[in-house]
SETORTOR-798864 format. One record per residue (C-alpha): y, x, z; residue in three letters; residue number from 1. Coordinates in steps of 0.25 Angstrom, whole numbers, always signed. Layout:
N
- Y,X,Z,Ala,NUM $
...
//
This chain:
399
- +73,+19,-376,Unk,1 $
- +60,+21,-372,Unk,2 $
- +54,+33,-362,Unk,3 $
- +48,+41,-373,Unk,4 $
- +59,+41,-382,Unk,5 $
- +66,+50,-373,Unk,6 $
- +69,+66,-377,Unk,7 $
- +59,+71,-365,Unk,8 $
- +47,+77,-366,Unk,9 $
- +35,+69,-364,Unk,10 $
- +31,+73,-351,Unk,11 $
- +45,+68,-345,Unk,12 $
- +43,+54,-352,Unk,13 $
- +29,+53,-347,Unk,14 $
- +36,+56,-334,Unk,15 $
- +46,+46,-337,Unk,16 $
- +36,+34,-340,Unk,17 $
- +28,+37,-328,Unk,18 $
- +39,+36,-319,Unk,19 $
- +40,+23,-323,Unk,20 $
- +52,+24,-335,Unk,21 $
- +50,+17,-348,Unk,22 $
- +64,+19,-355,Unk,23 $
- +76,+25,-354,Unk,24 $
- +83,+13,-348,Unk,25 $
- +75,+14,-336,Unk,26 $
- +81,+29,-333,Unk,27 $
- +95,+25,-335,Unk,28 $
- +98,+21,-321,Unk,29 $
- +90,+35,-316,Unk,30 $
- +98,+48,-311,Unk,31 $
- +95,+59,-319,Unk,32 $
- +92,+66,-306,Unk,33 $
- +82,+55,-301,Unk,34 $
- +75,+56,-315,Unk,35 $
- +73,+70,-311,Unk,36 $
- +67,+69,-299,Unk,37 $
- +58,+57,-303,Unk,38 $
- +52,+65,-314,Unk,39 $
- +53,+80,-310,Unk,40 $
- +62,+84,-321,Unk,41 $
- +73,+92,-324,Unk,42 $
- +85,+85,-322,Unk,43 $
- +91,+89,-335,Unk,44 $
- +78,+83,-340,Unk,45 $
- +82,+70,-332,Unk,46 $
- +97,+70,-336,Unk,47 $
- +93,+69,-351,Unk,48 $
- +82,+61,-349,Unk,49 $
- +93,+50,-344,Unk,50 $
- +103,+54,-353,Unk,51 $
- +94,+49,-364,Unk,52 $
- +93,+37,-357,Unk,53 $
- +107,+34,-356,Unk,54 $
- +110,+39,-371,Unk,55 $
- +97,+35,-380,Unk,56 $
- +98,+43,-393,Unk,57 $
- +102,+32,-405,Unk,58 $
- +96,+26,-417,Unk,59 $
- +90,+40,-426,Unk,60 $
- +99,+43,-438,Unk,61 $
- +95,+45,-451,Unk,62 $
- +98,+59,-455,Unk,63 $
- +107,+64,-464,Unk,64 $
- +103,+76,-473,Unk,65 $
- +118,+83,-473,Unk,66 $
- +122,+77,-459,Unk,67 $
- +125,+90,-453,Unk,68 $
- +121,+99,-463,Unk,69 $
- +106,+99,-459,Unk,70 $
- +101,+93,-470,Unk,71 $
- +89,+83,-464,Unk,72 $
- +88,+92,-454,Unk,73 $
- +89,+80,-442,Unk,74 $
- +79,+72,-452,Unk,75 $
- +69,+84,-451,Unk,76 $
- +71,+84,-435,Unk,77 $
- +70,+70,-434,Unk,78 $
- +56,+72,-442,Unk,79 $
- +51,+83,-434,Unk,80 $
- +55,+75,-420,Unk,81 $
- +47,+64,-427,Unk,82 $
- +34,+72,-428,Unk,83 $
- +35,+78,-414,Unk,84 $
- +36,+64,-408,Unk,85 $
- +24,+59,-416,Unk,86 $
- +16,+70,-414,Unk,87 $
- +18,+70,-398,Unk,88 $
- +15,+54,-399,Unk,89 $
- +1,+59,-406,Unk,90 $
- -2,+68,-396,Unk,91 $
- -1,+57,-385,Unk,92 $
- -10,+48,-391,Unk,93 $
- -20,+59,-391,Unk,94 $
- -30,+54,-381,Unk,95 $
- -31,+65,-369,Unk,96 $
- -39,+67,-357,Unk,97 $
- -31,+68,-343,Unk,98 $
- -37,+77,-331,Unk,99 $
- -44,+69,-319,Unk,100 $
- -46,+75,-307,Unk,101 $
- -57,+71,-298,Unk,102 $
- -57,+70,-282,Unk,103 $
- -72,+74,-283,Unk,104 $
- -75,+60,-277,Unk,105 $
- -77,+47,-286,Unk,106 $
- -74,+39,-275,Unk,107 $
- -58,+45,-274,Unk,108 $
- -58,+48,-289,Unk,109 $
- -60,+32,-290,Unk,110 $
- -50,+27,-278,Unk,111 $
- -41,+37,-285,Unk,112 $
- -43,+31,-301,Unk,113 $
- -38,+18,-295,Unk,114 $
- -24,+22,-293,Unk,115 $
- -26,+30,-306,Unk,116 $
- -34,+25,-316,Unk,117 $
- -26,+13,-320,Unk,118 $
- -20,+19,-333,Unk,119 $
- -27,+13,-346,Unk,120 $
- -31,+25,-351,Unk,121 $
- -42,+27,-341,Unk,122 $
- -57,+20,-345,Unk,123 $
- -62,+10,-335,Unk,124 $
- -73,+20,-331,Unk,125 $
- -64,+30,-326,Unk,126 $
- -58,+20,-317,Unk,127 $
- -71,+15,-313,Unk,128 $
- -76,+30,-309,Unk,129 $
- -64,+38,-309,Unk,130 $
- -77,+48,-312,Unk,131 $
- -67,+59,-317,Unk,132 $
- -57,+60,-306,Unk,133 $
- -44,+48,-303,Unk,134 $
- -33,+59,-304,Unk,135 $
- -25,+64,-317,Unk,136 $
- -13,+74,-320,Unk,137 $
- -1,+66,-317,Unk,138 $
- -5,+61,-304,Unk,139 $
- +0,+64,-289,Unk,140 $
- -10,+62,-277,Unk,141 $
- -8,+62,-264,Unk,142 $
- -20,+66,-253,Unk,143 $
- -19,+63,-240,Unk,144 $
- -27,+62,-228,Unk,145 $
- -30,+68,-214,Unk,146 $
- -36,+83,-212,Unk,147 $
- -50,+85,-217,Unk,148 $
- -50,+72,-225,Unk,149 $
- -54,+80,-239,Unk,150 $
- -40,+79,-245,Unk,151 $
- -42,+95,-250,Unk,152 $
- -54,+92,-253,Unk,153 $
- -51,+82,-263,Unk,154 $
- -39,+94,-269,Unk,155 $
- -49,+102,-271,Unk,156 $
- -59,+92,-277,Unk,157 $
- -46,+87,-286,Unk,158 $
- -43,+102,-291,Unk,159 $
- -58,+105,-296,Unk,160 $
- -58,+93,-302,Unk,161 $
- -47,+96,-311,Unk,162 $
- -52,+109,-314,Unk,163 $
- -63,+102,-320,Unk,164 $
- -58,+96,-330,Unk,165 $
- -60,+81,-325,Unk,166 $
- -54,+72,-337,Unk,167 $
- -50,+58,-338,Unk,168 $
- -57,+51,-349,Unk,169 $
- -44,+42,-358,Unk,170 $
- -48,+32,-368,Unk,171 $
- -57,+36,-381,Unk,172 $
- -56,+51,-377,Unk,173 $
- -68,+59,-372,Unk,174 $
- -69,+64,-357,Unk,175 $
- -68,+79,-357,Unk,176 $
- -73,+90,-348,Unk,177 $
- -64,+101,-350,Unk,178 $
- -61,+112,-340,Unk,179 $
- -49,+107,-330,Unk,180 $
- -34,+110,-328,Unk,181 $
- -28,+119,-318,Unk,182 $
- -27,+116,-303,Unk,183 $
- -13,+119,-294,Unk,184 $
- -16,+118,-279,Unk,185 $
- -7,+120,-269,Unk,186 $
- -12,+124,-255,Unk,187 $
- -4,+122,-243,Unk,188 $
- -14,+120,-231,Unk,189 $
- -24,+132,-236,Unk,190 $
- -34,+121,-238,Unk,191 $
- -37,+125,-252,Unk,192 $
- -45,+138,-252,Unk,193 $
- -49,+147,-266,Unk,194 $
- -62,+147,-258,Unk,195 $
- -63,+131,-255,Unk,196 $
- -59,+130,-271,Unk,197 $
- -71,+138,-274,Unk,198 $
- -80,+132,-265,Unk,199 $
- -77,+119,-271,Unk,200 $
- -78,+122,-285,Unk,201 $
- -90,+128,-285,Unk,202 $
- -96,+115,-277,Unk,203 $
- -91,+108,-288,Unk,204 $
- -98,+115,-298,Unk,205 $
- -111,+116,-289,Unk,206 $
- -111,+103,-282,Unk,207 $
- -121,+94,-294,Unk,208 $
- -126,+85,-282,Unk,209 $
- -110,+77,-280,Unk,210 $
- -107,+66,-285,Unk,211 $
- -95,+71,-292,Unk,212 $
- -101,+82,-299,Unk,213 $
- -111,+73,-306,Unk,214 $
- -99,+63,-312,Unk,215 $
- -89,+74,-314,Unk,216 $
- -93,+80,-330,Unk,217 $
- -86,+92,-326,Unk,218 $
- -94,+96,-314,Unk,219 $
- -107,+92,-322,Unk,220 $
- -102,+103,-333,Unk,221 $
- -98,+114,-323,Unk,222 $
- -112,+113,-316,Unk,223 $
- -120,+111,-328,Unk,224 $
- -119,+124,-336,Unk,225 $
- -122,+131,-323,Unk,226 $
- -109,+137,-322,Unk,227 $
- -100,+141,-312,Unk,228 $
- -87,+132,-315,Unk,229 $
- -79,+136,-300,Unk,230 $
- -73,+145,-303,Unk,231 $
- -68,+138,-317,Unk,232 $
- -62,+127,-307,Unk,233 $
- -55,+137,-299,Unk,234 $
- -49,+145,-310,Unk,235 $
- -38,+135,-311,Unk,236 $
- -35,+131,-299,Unk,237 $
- -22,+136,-294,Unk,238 $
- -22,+139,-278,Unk,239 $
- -7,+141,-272,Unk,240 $
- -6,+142,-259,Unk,241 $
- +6,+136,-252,Unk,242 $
- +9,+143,-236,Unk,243 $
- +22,+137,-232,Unk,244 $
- +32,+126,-236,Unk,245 $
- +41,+135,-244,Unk,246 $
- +31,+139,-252,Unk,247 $
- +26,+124,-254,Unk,248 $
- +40,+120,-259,Unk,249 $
- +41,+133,-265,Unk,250 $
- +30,+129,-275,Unk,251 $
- +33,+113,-277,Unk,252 $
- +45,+119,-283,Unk,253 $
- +39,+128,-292,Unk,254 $
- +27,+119,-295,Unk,255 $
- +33,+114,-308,Unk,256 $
- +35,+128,-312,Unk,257 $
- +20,+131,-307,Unk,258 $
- +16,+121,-317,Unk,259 $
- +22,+124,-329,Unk,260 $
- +16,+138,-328,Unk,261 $
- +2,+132,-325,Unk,262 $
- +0,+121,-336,Unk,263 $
- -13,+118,-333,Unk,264 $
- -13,+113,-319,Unk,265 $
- -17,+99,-320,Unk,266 $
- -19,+96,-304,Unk,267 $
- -9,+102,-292,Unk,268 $
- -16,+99,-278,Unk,269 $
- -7,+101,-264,Unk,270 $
- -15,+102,-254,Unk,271 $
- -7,+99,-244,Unk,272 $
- +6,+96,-246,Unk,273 $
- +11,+91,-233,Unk,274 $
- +6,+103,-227,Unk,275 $
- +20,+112,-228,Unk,276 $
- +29,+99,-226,Unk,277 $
- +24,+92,-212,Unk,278 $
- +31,+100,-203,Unk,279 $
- +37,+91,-192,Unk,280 $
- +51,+98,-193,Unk,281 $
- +51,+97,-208,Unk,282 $
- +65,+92,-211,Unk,283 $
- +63,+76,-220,Unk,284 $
- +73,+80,-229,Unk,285 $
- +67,+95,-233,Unk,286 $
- +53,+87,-233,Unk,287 $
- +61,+77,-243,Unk,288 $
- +66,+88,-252,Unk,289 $
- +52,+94,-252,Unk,290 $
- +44,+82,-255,Unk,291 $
- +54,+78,-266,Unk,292 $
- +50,+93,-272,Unk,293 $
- +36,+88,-271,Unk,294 $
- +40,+74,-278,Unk,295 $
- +45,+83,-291,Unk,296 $
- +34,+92,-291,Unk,297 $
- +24,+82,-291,Unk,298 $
- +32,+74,-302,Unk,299 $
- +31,+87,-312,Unk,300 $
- +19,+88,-308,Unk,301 $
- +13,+76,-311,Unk,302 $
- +23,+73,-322,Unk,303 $
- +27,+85,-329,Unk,304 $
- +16,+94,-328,Unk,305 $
- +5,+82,-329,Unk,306 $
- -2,+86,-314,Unk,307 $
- -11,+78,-306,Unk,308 $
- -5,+82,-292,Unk,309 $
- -12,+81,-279,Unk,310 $
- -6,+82,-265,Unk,311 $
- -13,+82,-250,Unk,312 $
- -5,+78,-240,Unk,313 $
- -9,+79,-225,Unk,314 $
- -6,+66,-217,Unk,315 $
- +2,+64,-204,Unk,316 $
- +1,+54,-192,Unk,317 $
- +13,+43,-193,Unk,318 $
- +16,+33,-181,Unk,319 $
- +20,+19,-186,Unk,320 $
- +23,+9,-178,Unk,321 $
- +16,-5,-179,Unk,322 $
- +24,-10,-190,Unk,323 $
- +23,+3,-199,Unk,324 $
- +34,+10,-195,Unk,325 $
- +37,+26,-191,Unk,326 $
- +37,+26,-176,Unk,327 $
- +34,+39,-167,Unk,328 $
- +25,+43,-156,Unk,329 $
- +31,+32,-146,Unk,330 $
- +33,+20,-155,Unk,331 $
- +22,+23,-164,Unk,332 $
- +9,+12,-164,Unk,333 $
- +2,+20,-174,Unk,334 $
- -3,+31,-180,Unk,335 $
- -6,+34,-196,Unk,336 $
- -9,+45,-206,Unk,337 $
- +1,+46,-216,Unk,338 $
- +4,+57,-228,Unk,339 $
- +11,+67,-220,Unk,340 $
- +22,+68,-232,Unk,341 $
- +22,+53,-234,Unk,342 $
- +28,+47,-250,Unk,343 $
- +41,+57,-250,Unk,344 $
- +34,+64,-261,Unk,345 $
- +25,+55,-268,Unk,346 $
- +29,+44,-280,Unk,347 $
- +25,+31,-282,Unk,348 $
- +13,+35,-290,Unk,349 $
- +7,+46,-280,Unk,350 $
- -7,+45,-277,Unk,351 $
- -11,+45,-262,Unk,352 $
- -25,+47,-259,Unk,353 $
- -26,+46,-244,Unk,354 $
- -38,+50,-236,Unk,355 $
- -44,+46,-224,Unk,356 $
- -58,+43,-215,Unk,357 $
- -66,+30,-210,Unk,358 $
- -64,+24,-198,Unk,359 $
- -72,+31,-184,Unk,360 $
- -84,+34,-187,Unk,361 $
- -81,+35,-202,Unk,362 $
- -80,+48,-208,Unk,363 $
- -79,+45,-222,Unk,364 $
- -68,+51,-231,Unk,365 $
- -58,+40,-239,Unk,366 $
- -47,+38,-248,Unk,367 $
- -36,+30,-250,Unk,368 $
- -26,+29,-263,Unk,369 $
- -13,+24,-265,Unk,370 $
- +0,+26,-271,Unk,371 $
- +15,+27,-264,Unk,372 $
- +18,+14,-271,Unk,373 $
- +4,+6,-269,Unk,374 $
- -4,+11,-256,Unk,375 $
- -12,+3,-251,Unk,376 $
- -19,+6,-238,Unk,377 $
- -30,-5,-239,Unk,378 $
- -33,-1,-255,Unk,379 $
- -46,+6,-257,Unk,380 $
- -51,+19,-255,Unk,381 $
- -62,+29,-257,Unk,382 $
- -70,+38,-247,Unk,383 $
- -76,+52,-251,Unk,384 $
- -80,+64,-243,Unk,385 $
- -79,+79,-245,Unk,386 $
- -91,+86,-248,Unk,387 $
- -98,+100,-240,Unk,388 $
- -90,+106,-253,Unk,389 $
- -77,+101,-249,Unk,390 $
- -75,+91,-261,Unk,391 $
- -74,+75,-259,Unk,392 $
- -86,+67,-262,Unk,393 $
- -90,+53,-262,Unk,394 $
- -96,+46,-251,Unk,395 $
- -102,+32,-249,Unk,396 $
- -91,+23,-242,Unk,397 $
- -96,+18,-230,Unk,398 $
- -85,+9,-225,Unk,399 $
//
């Protein structure tokens, strides 16, 4: 029996089939439990979903009209299930426009659309230009980098972009410059500021001479009329800020909750989220049980409520020894930077965007991107620079 055959609701099969399950004989050797945790459901949900599996429904009866006294009452439910599945299956085919959200600088937009843009769906023009931003609702990107690299920067630069109203353009349908979804960010460091929000809104919709502003249709609209669109851009943009580690834990576990009641978010930014959980004395297995809170929560997000998810991580200096391996201040040979929170929370598909300078003398801004199961350190990259506003521009590479 076929995935989509199964009595769930379609944001669990979608979930299902992107996890890499097909049909139903593919789940029969899973725990109910590891279901649950896979896809950040219920594990009730979880439990019925394999139950399914293990006791598919049988060939459908023909209805009698005096079998139980209903008098074709199953032939008229069977008729009304009929319509329902058709009319869902019309609604799918309906073509729709999905958010993109926009780094600000074509040149990360475009590294970013190559690990992005592969599904067919997507014109050859948008993977050539990636001119209306490389990230969509569904995704989870990691940003890493050393201090005062521009990793809030690019937050803040992501968030106005999707209040925008950025929209990837699918086959046969028309691009569309609507107003944007709703913005959660979660601020841990004090980095992001109502006032630095302001300032970079309304740079937005002044700025005419950027690069960005001239290929972006929405900020030609929102400085066209004459305007003033900030405070539009800042209207749904949801600012919490988060001052200690309980509170931090406090909210992952209420974010799915947060959600439900705020249907519009579209984009949930983390800025940072290693900064409550680097403590040197923090115990590894309450740093386990905390990050496999973040692995749900990221999972409904992206999943269930259809999120784009973005998360800055600081980075920490690891010594290896000559062959690669952990080693400590006397058997160490070198030193690198690494994610402070490493993979614990992250999935095969998790976007890391890492950011770095030149060489001496170099002080360009770049960008590597790589996935968990597929980094590679020598694959290409992209450099940009963060504008007197406090946005990320293009520069000319100068390597």
């Amino acid at each position: 029996m076929l995935i989509s055959q199964l009595a769930a609701t379609h944001s669990v099969k979608s979930a299902l089939q992107e996890a890499g399950y097909h049909n139903t004989t593919e789940l029969l050797q899973t725990a109910a439990s590891d279901l649950s945790a896979e896809l950040s459901i219920p594990l009730s949900q979880a439990e019925d979903i394999i139950r399914q599996c293990r006791n598919p429904p049988g060939p459908s009866r023909q209805a009698s009209p005096h079998r139980n006294g209903h008098d074709g009452h199953d032939a008229a439910s069977a008729s009304a299930t009929a319509e329902i599945q058709a009319s869902t299956a019309a609604a799918l085919l309906v073509p729709q426009s999905l958010p993109r959200f926009s780094t600000l600088s074509e040149t990360l937009d475009a590294l970013i659309s190559q690990h992005t843009c592969a599904d067919a769906d997507v014109t050859s023009e948008d993977r050539a230009t990636a001119a209306t931003g490389a990230i969509t609702p569904g995704m989870a990107v990691e940003i890493s980098g050393p201090p005062g690299i521009g990793k809030t920067a690019i937050a803040i630069g992501l968030a106005l972009s999707a209040r925008m109203g950025t929209r990837k353009r699918r086959k046969d349908s028309v691009p569309q410059d609507r107003g944007g979804g709703e913005v959660l960010i979660i601020d841990t460091e004090g980095a992001i500021t109502p006032d630095r929000l302001s300032k970079a809104a309304e740079a937005l919709t002044r700025n005419t001479s950027s690069k960005f502003t001239v290929d972006l249709s929405p900020v030609k609209f929102a400085v066209a009329d004459g305007i003033d669109r900030a405070p539009q851009l800042l209207e749904g943009i949801h600012l919490v800020r988060v001052a200690t580690q309980v509170q931090m834990v406090a909210f992952l576990n209420s974010l799915d909750e947060w959600l439900l009641e705020h249907p519009k978010v579209i984009l949930i930014l983390i800025d940072s989220l290693s900064y409550h959980f680097r403590q040197p004395n923090f115990e590894l297995n309450a740093r386990r049980r905390v990050m496999d809170t973040v692995k749900q929560q990221i999972g409904k997000a992206t999943m269930v409520h259809h999120c784009a998810i973005v998360l800055i991580t600081q980075m920490a200096t690891k010594l290896l020894s000559l062959d690669g391996k952990r080693s400590n201040f006397e058997t160490g040979e070198k030193a690198v930077l690494m994610p402070q929170l490493g993979e614990m929370w992250q999935n095969a598909k998790t976007l890391r965007v890492v950011l770095f300078r030149g060489p001496d003398g170099n002080e360009v801004r770049y960008a590597h991107v790589g996935t968990s199961a597929d980094s590679d350190p020598n694959g290409d990259w992209a450099c940009f620079d963060i504008s007197t506003d406090g946005l990320p521009m293009d520069v000319e590479d100068t390597r």
